[in-house]
KESELUM-488739 format. One record per residue: x, y, z of N, C-alpha, C in turn; residue number from 0. Coordinates in steps of 0.1 Angstrom, whole numbers, plus 2048, in hexadecimal, padded with zeros to 3 digits. Example, Ala and Ser with C-alpha at 12.3 -4.5 7.8 and 13.67 -1.06 7.14 Angstrom:
BEGIN
884:7C7:84E:87B:7D3:84E:884:7DF:84E:0
880:7EA:847:889:7F5:847:881:800:84F:1
***
This chain:
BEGIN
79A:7E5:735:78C:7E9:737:78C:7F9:738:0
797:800:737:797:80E:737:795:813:744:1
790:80F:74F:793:816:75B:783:818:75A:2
779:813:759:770:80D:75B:767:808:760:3
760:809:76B:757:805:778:74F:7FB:775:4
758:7EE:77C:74D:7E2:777:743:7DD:783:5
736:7DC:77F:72B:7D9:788:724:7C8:782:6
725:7C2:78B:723:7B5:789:713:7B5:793:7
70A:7B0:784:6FE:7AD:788:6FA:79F:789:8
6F2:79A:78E:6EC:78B:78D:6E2:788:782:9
6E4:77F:77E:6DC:77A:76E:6CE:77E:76F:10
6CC:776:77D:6BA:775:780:6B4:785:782:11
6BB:790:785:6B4:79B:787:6B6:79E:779:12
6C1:79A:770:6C2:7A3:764:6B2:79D:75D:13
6AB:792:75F:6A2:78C:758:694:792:75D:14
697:795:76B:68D:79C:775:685:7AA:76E:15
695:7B3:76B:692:7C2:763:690:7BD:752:16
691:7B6:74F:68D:7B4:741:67E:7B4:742:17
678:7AA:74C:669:7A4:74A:660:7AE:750:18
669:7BB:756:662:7C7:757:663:7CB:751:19
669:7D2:74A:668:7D8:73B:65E:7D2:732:20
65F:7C6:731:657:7BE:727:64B:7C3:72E:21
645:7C1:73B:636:7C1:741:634:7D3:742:22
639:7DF:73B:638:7E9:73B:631:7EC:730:23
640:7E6:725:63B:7EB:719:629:7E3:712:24
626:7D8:71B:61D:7D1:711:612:7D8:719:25
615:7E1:727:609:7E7:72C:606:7F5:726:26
611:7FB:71E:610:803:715:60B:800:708:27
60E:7F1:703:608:7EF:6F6:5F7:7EE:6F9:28
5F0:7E5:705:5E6:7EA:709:5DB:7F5:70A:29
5E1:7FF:710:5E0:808:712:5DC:812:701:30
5E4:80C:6FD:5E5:815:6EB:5DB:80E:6E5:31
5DB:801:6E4:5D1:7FA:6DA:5C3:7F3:6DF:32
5C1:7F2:6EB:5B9:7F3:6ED:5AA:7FA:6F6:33
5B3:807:6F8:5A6:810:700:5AC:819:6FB:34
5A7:81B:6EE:5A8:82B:6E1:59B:82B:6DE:35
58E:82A:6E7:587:82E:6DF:580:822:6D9:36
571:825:6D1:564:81B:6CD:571:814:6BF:37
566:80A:6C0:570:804:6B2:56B:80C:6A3:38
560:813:6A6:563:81C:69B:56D:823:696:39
56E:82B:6A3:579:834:69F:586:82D:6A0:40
587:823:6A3:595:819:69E:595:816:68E:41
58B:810:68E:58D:80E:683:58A:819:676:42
589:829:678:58B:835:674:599:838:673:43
59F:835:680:5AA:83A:67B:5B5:82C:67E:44
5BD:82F:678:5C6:821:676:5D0:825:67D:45
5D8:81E:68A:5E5:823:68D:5F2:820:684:46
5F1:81E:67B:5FC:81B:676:5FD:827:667:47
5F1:82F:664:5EF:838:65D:5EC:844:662:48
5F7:84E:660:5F3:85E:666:5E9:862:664:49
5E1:869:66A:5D5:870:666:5D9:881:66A:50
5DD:889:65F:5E0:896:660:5D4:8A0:665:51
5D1:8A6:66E:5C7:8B0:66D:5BE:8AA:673:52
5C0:89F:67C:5B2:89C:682:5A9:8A3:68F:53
5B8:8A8:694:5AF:8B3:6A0:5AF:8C3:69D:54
5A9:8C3:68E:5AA:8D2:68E:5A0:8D8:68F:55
596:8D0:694:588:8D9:69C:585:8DE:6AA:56
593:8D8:6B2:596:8D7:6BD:59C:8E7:6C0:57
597:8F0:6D0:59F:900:6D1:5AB:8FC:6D7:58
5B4:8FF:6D7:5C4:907:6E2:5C8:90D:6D9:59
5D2:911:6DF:5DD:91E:6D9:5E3:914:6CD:60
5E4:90A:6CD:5E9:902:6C0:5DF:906:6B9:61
5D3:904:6B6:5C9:900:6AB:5C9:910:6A8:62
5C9:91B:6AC:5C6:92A:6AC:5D6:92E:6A7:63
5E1:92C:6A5:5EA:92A:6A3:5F2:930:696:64
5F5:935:68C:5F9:93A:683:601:92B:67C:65
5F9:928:66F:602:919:66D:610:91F:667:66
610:92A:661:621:928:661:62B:92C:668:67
625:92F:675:62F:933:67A:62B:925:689:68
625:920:687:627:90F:691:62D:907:689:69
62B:906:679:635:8F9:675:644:8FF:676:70
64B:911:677:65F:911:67A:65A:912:689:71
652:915:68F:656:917:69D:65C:907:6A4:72
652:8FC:6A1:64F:8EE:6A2:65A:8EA:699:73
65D:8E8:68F:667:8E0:688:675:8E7:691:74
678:8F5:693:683:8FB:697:684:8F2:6A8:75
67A:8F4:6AC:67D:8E9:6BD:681:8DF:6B7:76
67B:8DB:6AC:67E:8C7:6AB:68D:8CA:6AA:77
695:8CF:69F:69D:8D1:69E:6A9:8D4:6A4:78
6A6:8DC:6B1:6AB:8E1:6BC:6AF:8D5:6C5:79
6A3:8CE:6C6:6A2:8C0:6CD:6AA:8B8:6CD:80
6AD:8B7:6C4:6B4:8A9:6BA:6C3:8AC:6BC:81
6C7:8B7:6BE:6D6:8B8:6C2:6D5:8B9:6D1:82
6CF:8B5:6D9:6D2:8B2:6E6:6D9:8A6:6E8:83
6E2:8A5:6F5:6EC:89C:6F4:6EC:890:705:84
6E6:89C:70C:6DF:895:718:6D3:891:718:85
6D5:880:721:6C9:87C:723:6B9:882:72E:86
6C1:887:736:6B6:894:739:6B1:8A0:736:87
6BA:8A6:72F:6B4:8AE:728:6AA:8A7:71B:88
6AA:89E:717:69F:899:70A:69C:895:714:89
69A:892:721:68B:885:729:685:898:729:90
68C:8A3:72A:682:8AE:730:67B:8B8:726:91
684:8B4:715:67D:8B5:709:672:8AD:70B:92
672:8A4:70C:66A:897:709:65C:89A:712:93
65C:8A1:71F:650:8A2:725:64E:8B1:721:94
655:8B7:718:651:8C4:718:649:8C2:709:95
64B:8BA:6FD:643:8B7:6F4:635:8B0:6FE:96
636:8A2:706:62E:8A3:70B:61E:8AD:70F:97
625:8B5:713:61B:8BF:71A:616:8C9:70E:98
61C:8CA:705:619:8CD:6F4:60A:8C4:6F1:99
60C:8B7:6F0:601:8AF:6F0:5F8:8B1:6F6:100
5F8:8B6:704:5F3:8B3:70E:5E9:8C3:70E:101
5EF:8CC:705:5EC:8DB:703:5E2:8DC:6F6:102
5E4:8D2:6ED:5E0:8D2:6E1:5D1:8CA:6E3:103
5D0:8C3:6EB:5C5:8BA:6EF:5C2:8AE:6E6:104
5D2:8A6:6E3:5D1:89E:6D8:5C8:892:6DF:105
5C1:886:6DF:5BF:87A:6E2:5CB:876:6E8:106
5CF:873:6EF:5DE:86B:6F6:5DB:85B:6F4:107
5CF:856:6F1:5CF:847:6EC:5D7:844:6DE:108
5D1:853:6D6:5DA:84D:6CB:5EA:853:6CB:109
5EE:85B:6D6:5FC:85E:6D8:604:853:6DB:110
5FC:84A:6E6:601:83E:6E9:606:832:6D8:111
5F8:833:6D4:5F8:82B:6C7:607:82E:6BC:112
607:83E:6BD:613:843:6B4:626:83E:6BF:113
622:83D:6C8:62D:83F:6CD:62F:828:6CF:114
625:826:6CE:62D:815:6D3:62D:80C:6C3:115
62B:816:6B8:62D:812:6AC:63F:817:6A9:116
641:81F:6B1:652:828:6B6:659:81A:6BA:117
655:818:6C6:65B:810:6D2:666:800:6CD:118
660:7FF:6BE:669:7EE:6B9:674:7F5:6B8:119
673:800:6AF:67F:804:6A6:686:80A:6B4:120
67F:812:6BA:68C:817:6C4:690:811:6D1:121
688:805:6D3:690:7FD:6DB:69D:7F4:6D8:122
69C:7F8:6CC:6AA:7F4:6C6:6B5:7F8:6CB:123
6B2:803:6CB:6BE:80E:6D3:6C8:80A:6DD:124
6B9:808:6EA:6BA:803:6F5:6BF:7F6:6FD:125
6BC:7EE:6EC:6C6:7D9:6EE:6D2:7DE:6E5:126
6D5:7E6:6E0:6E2:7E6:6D9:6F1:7F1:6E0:127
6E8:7FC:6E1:6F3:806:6E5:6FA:804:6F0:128
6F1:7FC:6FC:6F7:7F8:70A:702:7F0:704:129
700:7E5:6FE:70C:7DC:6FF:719:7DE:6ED:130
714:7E7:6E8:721:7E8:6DE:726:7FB:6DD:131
722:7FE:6E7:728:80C:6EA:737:80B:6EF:132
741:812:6E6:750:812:6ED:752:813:6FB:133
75A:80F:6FE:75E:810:711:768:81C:70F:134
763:823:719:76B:833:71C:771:831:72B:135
77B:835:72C:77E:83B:73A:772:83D:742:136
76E:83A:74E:763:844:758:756:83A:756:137
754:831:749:745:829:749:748:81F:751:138
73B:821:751:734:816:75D:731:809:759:139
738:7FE:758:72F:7F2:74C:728:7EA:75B:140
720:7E1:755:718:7D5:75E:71D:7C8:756:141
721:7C3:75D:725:7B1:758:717:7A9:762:142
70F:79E:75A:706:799:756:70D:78A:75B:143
70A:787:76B:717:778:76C:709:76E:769:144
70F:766:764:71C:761:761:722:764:752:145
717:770:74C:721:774:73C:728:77F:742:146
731:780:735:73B:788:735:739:793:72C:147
72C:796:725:72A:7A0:720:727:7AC:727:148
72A:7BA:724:72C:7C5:72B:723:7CF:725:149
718:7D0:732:70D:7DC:732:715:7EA:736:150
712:7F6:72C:71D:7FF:72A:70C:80B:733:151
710:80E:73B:707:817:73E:703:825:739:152
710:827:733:712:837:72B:709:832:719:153
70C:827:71A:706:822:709:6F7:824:70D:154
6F4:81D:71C:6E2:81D:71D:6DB:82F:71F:155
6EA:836:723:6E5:844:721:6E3:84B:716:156
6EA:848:70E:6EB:84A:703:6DB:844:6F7:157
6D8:839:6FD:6CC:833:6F8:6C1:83D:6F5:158
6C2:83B:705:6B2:844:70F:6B5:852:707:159
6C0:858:701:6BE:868:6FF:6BC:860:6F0:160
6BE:859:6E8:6B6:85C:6DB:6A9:855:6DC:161
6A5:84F:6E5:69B:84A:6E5:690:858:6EE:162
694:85D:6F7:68F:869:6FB:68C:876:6EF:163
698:87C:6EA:696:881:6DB:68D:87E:6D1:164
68C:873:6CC:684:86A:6C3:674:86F:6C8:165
672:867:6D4:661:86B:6D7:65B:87D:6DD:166
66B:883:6DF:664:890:6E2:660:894:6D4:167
667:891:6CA:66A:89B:6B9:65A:896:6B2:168
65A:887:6B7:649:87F:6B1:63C:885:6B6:169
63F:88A:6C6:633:88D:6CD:62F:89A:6C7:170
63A:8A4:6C3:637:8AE:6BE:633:8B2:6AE:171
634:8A4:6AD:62B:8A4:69E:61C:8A1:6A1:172
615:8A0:6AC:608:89E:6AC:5FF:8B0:6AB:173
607:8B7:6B6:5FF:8C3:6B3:604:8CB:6A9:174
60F:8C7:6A2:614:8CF:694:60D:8CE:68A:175
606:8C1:689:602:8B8:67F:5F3:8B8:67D:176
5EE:8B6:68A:5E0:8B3:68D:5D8:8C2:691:177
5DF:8CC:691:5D7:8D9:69A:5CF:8DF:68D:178
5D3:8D9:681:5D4:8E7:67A:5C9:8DA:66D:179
5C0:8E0:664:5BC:8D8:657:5C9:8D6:64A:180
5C9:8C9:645:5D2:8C8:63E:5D6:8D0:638:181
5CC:8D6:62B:5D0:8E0:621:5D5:8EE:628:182
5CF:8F0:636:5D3:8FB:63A:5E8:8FB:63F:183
5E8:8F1:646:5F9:8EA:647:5FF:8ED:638:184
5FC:8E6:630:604:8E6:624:608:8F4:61C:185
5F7:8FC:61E:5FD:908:619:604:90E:624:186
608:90B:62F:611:916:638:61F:912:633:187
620:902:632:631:8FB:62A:633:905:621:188
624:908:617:62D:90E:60B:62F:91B:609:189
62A:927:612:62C:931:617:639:92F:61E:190
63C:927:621:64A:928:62A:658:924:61F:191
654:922:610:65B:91E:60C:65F:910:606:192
655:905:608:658:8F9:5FF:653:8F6:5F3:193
656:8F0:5EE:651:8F2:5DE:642:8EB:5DC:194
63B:8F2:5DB:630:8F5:5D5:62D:8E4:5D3:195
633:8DD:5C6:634:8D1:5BF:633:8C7:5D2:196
63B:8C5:5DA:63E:8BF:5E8:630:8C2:5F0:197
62D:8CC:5EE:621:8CC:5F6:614:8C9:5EE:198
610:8CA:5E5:609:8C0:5DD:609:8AF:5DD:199
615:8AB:5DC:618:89E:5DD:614:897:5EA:200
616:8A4:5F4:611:89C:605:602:89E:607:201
5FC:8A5:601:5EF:8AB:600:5E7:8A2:5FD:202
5EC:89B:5ED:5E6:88E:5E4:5EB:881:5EA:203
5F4:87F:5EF:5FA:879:5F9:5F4:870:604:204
5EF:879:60C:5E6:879:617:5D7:874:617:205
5D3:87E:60B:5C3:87D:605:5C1:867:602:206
5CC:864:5F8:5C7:85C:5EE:5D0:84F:5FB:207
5D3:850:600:5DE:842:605:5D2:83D:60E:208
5CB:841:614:5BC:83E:61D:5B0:839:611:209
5B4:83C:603:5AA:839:5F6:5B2:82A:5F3:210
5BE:82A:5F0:5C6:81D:5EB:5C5:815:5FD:211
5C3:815:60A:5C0:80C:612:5B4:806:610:212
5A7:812:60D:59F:80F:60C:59C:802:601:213
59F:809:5F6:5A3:7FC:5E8:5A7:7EB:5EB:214
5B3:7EF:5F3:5B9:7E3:5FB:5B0:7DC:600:215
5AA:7E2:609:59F:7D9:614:591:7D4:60E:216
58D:7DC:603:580:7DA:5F5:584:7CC:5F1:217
594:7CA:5EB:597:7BB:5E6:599:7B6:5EC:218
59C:7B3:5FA:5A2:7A7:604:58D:7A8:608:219
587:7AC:607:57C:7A8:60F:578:79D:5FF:220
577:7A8:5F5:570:79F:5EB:579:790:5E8:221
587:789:5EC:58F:783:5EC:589:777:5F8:222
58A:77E:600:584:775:60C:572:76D:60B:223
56D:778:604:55E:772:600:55B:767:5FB:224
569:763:5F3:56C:75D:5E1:572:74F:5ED:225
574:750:5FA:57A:746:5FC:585:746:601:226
58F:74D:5FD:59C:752:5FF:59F:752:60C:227
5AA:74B:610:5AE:746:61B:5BE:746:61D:228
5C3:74F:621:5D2:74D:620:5D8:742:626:229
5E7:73C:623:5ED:72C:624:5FB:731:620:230
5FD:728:624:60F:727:622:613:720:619:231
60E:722:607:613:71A:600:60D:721:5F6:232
618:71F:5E7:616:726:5DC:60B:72C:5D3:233
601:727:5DA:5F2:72E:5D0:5EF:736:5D9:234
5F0:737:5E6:5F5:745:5EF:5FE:752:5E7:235
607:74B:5E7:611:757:5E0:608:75C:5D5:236
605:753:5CB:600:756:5C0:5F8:761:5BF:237
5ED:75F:5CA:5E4:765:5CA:5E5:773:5D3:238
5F0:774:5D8:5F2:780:5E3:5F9:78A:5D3:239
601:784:5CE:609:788:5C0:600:791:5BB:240
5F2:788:5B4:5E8:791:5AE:5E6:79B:5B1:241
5E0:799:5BF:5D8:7A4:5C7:5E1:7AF:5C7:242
5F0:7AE:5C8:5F7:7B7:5CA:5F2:7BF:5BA:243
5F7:7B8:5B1:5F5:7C0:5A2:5ED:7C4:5A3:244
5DE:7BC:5A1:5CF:7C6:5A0:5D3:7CF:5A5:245
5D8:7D2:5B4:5D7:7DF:5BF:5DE:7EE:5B7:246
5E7:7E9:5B1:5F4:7EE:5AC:5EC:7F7:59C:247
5E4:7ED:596:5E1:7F2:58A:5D1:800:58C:248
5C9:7F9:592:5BE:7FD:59B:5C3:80B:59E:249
5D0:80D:5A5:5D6:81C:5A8:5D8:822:59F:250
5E2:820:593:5E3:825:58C:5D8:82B:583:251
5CE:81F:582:5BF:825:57B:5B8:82E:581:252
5B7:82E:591:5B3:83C:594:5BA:844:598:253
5C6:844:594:5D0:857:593:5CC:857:588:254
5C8:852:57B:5CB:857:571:5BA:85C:571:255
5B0:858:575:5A4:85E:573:5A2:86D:580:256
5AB:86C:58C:5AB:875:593:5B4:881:58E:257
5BB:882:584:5C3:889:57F:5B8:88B:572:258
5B3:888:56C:5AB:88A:563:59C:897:569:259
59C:890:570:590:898:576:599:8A2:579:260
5A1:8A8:584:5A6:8B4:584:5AA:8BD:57B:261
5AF:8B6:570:5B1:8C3:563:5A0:8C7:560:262
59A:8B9:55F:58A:8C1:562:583:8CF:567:263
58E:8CC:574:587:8DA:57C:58D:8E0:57D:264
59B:8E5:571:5A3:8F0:571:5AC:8F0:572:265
5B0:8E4:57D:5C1:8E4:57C:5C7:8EA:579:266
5D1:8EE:580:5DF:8F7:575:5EB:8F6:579:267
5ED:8E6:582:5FC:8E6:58B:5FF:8ED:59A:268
5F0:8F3:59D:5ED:8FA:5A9:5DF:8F4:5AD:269
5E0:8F8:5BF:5D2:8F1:5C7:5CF:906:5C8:270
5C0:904:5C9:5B9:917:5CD:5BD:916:5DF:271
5BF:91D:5DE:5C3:921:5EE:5B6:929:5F5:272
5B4:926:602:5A6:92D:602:5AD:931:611:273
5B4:92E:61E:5BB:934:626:5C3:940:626:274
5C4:945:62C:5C8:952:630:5CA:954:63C:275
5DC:958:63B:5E4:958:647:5EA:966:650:276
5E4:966:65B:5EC:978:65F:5EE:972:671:277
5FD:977:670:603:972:67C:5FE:980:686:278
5F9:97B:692:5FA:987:69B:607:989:6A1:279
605:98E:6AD:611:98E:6BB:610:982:6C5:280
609:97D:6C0:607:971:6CC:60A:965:6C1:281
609:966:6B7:611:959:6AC:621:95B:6B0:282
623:965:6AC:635:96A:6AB:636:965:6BF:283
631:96C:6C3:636:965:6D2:63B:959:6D7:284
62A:94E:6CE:62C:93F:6D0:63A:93D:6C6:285
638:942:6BC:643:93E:6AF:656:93E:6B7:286
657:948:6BE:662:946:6C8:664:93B:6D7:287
658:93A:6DA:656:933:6E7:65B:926:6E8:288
65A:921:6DB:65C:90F:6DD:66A:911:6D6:289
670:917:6CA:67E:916:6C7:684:91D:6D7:290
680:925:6D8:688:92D:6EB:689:922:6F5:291
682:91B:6F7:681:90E:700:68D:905:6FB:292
689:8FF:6EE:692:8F2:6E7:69E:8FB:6E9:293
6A3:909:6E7:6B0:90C:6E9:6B6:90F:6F6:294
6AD:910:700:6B2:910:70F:6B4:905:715:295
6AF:8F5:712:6AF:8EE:712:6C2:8E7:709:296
6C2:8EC:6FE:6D0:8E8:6F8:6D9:8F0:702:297
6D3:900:706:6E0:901:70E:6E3:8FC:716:298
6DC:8FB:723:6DC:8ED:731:6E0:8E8:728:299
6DE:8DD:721:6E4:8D3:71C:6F7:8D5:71B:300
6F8:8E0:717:709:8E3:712:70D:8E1:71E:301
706:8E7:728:70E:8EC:737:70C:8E0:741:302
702:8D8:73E:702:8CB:747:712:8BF:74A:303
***
């Protein structure tokens, strides 16, 4: 066992802390999907579809903000972030994006909504790492009587810091993302250097994927009108098959008429730029503040 501290727990509590967890997370899923707001605006914005730029009418020092110098200041934290190695230091990233959110004056219903769409994938972490993390010298495992499988406590530390990392790096995509109007974001990407071609693609991207839902939901209504009734048997498939093609061809027919109409109106491989960017002293300030943080934060971290 390597010299290894074994703690023997009883089955019935181990089932106790599960069905807390379970009665957490579904008070968070609650919490997310059901009190965000009139069902208009639910059904406005979709949580499972980003909506870039939606609080750019909103004031803080985000929205007033110089966009190119919040997308390296903000990407360089994420970045910073992500090589943290303790779990407290990411729980203190994690409430310091927090309070980012909390500065930006995002909605926090749909922070909720973004972050328990997170929670499948990274509870993975959390049922896996505990029990197939190597045994080191110094770990602490939990044996589970009457199994003999071995809860590694340094593995569940290990979890909690990528699962900590993970929602600080996400939360900070809300006021990176949402402070500023799309086209205004994109031209800061490409002032900073990405290719021109990349930022177009997210641009068109963005615009038309909310046009092809819309399309989607045009045929499943007219489908359902007709009768259409989904089943678990082959004229189902069949018919899910089509819808897929129409959907498929339908796209293609309007890129090729939306690309038509742009050489229309001049086109030339470029969008007109109508922003205009001039950093003060209080841009360059913030532009250090949050990489200065994420790197005082890595150092605690070295020395912890």
């Amino acid at each position: 066992m390597n010299d290894a501290a074994a703690i023997h727990l009883d089955f019935k509590l181990f089932i106790l802390a599960i069905a807390l967890l379970s009665l957490f997370y579904l008070g968070i899923w609650f919490l997310a999907f059901n009190r965000s707001g009139s069902a208009k605006g639910r059904e406005k914005e979709k949580w499972f579809v980003p909506v870039v730029g939606l609080d750019s009418s909103k004031k803080s020092f985000f929205h007033h903000w110089d966009v190119r110098l919040k997308i390296a200041s903000l990407f360089s934290y994420c970045l910073l972030i992500s090589m943290i190695s303790e779990a407290i230091m990411a729980l203190f990233a994690l409430l310091i994006s927090l309070g980012a959110v909390l500065l930006a004056k995002t909605p926090f219903s749909r922070l909720l909504r973004r972050m328990t769409a997170m929670t499948g994938f990274l509870s993975m972490f959390i049922l896996i790492l505990p029990f197939s993390a190597v045994q080191k010298p110094g770990d602490q495992l939990i044996f589970i009587d009457p199994f003999t499988l071995a809860f590694n406590l340094r593995g569940l530390q290990l979890a909690l810091t990528i699962v900590f990392k993970a929602a600080a790096i996400a939360m900070m995509m809300e006021p990176l993302f949402n402070t500023a109007p799309l086209p205004a974001t994109v031209q800061g990407m490409q002032r900073l250097g990405v290719p021109a071609v990349i930022c177009q693609m997210a641009l068109m991207a963005h615009r038309y994927i909310f046009v092809f839902l819309h399309e989607a939901k045009r045929m499943n209504t007219g489908m359902r009108l007709r009768g259409f009734r989904k089943r678990t048997d082959m004229e189902t498939l069949r018919v899910l098959g089509n819808f897929v093609g129409m959907l498929l061809i339908r796209s293609v027919d309007r890129t090729e008429r939306v690309y038509q109409a742009m050489l229309a109106r001049g086109y030339d491989g470029t969008f007109p730029t109508h922003d205009t960017f001039q950093a003060t002293g209080r841009d360059w300030l913030l532009g250090f503040f949050w990489p200065g943080i994420a790197l005082l934060l890595l150092l605690l971290d070295s020395k912890y």
